[in-house]
C-alpha positions in Angstrom: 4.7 -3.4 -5.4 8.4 -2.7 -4.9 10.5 0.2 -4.7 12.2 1.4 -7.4 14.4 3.6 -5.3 14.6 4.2 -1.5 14.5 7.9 -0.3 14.1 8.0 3.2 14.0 6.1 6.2 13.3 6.8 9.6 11.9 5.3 12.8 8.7 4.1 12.9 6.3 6.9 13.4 3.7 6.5 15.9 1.1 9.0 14.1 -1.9 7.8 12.0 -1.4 9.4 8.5 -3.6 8.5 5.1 -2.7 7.0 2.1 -4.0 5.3 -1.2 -3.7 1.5 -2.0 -5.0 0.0 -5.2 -7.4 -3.8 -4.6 -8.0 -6.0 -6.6 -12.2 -6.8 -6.4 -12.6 -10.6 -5.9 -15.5 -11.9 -5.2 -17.3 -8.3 -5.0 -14.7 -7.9 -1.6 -11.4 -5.8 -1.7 -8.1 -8.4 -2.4 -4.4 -7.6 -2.1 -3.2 -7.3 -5.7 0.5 -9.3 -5.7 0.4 -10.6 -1.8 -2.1 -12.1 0.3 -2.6 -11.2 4.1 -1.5 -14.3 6.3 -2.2 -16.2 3.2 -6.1 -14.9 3.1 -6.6 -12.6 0.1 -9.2 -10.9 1.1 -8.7 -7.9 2.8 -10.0 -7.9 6.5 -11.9 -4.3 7.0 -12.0 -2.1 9.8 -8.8 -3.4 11.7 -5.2 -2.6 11.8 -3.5 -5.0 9.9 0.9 -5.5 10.9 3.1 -6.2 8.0 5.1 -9.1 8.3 9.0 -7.5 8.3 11.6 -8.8 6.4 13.8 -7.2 4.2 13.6 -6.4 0.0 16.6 -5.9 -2.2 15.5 -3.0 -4.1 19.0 -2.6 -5.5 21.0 -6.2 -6.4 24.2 -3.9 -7.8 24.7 -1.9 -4.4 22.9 -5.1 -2.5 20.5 -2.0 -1.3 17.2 -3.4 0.9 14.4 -2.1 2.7 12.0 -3.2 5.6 8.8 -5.0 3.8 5.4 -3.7 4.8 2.1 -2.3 3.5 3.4 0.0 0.4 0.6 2.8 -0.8 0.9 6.2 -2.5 0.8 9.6 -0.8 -1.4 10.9 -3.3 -4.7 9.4 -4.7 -3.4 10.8 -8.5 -0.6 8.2 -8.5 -3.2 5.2 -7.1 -5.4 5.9 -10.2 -2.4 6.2 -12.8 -1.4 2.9 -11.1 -4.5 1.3 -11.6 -5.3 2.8 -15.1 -8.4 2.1 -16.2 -9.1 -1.9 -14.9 -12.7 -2.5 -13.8 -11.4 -4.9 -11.7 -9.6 -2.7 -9.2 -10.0 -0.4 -7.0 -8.3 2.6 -5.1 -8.7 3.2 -1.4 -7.8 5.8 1.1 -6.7 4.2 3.9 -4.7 5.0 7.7 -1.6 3.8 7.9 0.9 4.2 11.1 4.5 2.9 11.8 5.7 4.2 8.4 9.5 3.7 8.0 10.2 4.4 4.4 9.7 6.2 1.4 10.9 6.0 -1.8 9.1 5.8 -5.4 7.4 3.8 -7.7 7.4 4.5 -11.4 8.3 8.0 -10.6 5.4 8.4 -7.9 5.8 9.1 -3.8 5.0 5.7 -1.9 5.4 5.1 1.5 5.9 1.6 3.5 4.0 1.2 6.3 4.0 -1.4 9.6 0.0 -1.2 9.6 -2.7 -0.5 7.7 -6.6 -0.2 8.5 -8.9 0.0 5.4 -12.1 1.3 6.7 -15.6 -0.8 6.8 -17.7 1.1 4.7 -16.2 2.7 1.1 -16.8 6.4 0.5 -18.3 7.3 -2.8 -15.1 8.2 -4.6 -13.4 4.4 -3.8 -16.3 2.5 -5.2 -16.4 4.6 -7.7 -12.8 5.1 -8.8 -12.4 6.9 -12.4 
């Protein structure tokens, strides 16, 4: 996922916040959709994940970028449009800390992230995502 626009930056921010991120299900385990993780697909539960940083051209024109990390939308709405009605994913609340930017997504609020942990055991609204 990329940003369509960039609204805000700011420093890292030390507080844990939540946020939704869409899976893929491979294998019956959660999978990064469009990236893998350190090149594992599979999503490592219960730990706080760091981005790798580098930086995305979200605008070629105005040669525009942003720092890369875990991208997810403030509000679990938006994760379920995004994932429409595919079996074959699912949405997750997850914490996130060190976010840096915010922008959107097809119209929707996402936030980038320098860490993510996606918790161990699923509540009964992310297995079951509608």
């Amino acid at each position: 996922m990329f940003l369509d626009v960039v609204t805000k930056t700011q420093r890292r921010s030390k507080n844990i916040n939540y946020g939704y991120k869409v899976f893929a299900i491979l294998g019956g385990a959660l999978a990064f959709e469009s990236q893998n993780y350190k090149g594992i697909p599979v999503v490592k539960r219960g730990v706080w994940l760091k981005a790798e940083e580098r930086s995305i051209t979200y605008d070629n024109r105005k040669k525009k970028s942003y720092l890369s990390g875990f991208h997810f939308f403030t509000d679990k709405y938006a994760a379920e449009l995004w994932r429409g009605h595919a079996a074959w994913q699912r949405v997750v609340r997850v914490k996130v800390r060190g976010i840096h930017t915010y922008g959107t997504q097809f119209g929707h609020t996402v936030g980038v992230a320098r860490e993510m942990r996606v918790p161990v055991r699923l509540k009964r609204q992310d297995k079951k995502s509608t």
